[in-house]
C-alpha positions in Angstrom: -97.0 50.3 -0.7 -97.5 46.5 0.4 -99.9 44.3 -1.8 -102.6 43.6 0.0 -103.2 39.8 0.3 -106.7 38.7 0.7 -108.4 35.4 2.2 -109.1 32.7 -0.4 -112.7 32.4 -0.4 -113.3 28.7 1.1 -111.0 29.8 4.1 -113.2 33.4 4.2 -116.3 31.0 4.5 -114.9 29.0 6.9 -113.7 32.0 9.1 -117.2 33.0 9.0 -118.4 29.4 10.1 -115.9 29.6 13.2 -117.4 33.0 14.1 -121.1 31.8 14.0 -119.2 28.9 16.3 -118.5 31.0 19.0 -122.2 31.3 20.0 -122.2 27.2 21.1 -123.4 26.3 23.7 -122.1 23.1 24.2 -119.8 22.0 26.9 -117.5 19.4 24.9 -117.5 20.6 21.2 -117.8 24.2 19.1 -119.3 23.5 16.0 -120.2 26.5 13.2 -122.1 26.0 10.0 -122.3 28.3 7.0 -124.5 27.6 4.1 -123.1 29.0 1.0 -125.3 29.1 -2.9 -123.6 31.4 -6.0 -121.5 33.3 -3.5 -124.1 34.2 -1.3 -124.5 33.4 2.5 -128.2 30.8 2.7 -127.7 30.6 6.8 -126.2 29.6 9.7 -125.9 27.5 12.4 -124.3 26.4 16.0 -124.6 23.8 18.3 -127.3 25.0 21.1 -130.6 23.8 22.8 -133.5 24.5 20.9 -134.9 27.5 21.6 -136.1 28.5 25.3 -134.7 25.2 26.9 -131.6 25.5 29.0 -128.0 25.0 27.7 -125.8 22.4 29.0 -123.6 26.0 29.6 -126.2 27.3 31.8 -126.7 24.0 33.4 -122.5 22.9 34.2 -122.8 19.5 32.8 -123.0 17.1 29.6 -125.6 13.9 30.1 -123.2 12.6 27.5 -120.2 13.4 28.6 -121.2 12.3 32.4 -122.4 8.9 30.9 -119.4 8.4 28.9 -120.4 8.2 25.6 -118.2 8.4 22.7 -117.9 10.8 19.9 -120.6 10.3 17.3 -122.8 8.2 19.6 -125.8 8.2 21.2 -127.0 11.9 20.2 -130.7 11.3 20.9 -129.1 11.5 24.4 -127.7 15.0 23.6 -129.9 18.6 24.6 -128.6 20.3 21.8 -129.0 20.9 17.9 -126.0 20.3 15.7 -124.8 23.7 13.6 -125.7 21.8 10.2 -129.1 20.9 11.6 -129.5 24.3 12.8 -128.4 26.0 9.8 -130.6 23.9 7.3 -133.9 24.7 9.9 -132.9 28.2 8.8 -132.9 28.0 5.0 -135.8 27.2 2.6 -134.9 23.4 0.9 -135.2 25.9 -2.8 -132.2 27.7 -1.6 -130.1 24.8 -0.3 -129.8 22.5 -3.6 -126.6 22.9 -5.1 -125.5 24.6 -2.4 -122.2 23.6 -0.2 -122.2 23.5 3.8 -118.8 25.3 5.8 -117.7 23.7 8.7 -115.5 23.8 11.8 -115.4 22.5 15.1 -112.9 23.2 18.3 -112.5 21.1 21.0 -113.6 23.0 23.8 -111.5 22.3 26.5 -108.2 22.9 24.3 -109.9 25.1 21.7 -107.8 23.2 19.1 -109.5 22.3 15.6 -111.7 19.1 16.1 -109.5 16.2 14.4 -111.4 14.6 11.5 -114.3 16.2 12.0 -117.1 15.8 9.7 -121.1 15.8 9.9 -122.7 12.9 12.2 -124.6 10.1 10.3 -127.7 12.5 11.3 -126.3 15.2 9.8 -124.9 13.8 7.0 -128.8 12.5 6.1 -130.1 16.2 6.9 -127.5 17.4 4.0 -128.1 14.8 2.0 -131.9 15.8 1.6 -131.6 19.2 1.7 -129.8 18.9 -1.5 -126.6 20.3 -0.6 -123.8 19.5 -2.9 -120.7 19.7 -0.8 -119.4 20.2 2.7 -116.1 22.1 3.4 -114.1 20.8 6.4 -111.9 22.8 8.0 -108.5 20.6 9.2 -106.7 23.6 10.5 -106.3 27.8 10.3 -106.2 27.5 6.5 -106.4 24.0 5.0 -109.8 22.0 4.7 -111.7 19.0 2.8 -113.9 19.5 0.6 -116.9 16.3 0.6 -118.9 15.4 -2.1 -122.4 14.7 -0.6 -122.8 12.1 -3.4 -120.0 10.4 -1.8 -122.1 10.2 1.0 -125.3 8.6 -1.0 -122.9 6.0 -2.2 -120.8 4.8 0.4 -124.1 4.5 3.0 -122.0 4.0 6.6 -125.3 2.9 8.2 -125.3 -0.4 6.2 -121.9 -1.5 7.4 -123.0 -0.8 11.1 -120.6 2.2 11.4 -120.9 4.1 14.8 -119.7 7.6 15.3 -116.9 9.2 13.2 
């Protein structure tokens, strides 16, 4: 009989934040979120409208994308939520200290794994006060980054006049 060989956990969580992923709604980018405390699932989250607008994949088309605007830019301009912004909505702030964020993003149009992805400098300020303690990156089908949100505290991008990511 064969031994069976099970998932590491961070990849296990990150499987689980590509699954919530496949609910997007977006037109230019899957994004999934999993929040994770003591081994136990917090919430989730996906890139969509908020709720009982119309999606950009009911509607055909990106305002972004039509204006050509880059990665990591101009998101007020956006219709949808992020995943980590949607996944922290859905969690109490008690639940979330300490806690570490899963994520993984596709390229929609070639479904391969968003290239140095990472959290927007909103998102990155949503994890930062919801407490969470690190965000797990997925690079490809099993290897990742792990962020320390401290890291994040520290080395503030918004005073060196950083734009997108």
């Amino acid at each position: 009989m064969e031994k069976l060989v099970r998932r590491d956990k961070t990849n296990y969580y990150l499987d689980l934040a590509e699954t919530v992923s496949q609910r997007c709604t977006c037109l230019r980018r899957h994004y999934g979120a999993v929040i994770v405390k003591d081994d136990e699932v917090i919430s989730t989250g996906y890139v969509g409208t908020p709720r009982g607008r119309q999606n950009c994949s009911d509607l055909g088309y990106c305002l972004r994308a039509k204006m050509g605007i880059p990665r990591g830019e101009r998101y007020e301009l956006c219709r949808s939520v992020h995943a980590e912004a949607n996944a922290i909505i859905s969690a109490s702030r008690r639940d979330m200290i300490g806690s570490t964020l899963y994520l993984v993003g596709r390229n929609v149009d070639n479904g391969e794994y968003i290239e140095n992805a990472i959290c927007c400098s909103m998102c990155k300020r949503l994890v930062i006060n919801a407490g969470i303690e690190k965000v797990v990156v997925r690079d490809d089908k099993d290897h990742y980054r792990v962020i320390q949100v401290t890291d994040w505290i520290a080395d503030d991008e918004s005073l060196r006049g950083v734009l997108g990511y």
